[in-house]
N, C-alpha and C positions, 0 to 999 in steps of 0.2 A: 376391714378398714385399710389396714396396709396395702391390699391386692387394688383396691379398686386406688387408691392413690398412684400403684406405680402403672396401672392400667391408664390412668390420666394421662401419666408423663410420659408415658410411651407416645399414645394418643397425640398429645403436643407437638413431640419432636417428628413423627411422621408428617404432623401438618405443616411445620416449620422447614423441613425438607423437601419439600415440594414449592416453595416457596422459592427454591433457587432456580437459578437455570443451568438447566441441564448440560448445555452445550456453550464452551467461552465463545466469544465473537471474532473469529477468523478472516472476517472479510479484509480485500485492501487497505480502507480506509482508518481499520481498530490494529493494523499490526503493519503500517507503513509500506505492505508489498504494493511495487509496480505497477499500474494496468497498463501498458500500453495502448489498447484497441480504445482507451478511453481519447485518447489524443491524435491517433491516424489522420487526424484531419489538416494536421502542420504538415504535411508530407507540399515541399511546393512555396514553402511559404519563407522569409527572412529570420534569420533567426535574428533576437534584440535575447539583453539581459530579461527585460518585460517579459517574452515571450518565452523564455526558459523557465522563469519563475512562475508563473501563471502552468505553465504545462506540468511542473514537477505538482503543483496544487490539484490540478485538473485529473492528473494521473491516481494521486493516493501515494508518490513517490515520498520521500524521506528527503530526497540530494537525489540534484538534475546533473550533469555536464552538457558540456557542445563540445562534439568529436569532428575537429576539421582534418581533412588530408593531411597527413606526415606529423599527425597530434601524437606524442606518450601516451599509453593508455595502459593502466596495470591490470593485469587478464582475472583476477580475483572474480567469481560471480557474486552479485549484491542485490537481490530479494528488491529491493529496498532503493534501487536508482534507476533512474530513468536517464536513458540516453539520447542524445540527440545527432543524429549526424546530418554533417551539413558538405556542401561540394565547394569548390576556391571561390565561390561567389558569396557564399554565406546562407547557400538555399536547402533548407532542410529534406535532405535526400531519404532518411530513415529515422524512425522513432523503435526504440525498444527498452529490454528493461534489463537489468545484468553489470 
């Protein structure tokens, strides 16, 4: 009686452990990295607050900036930001992530 009870509850927890998943969710979107290639298409385009904001959504970004000519930029890498650089016009010359 005892053997076959703990043969159940072995039983159980196997079944109960298959039940998880195996592998956490890494992608962009469940851990805030970057895509960049997701927004290549503002390359050309005005940069607006609108349009920063929408890109850091569009990206899977965390926190966007806009990098104009002679802007401060602290060199730190960040997973986790999308950039936007733009030319004296305000025209988005590159997109990347870092």
């Amino acid at each position: 009686m005892k053997t076959t009870r703990t043969s159940i509850l072995i039983l159980l927890g196997v079944a109960l452990a298959g039940c998880q998943a195996l592998t956490p969710d890494h992608s962009p979107s469940a851990t805030g990295d970057c895509n960049a290639a997701a927004v290549q298409e503002l390359v050309g385009k005005q940069a607006s607050p609108e349009l920063l904001d929408q890109s850091r959504r569009d990206s899977g970004a965390r926190v966007a900036r806009l990098l104009r000519p002679g802007d401060v930029v602290t060199l730190e890498y960040n997973a986790q930001r999308l950039n936007l650089t733009t030319d004296e016009d305000g025209r988005i010359q590159r997109v990347s992530c870092g």
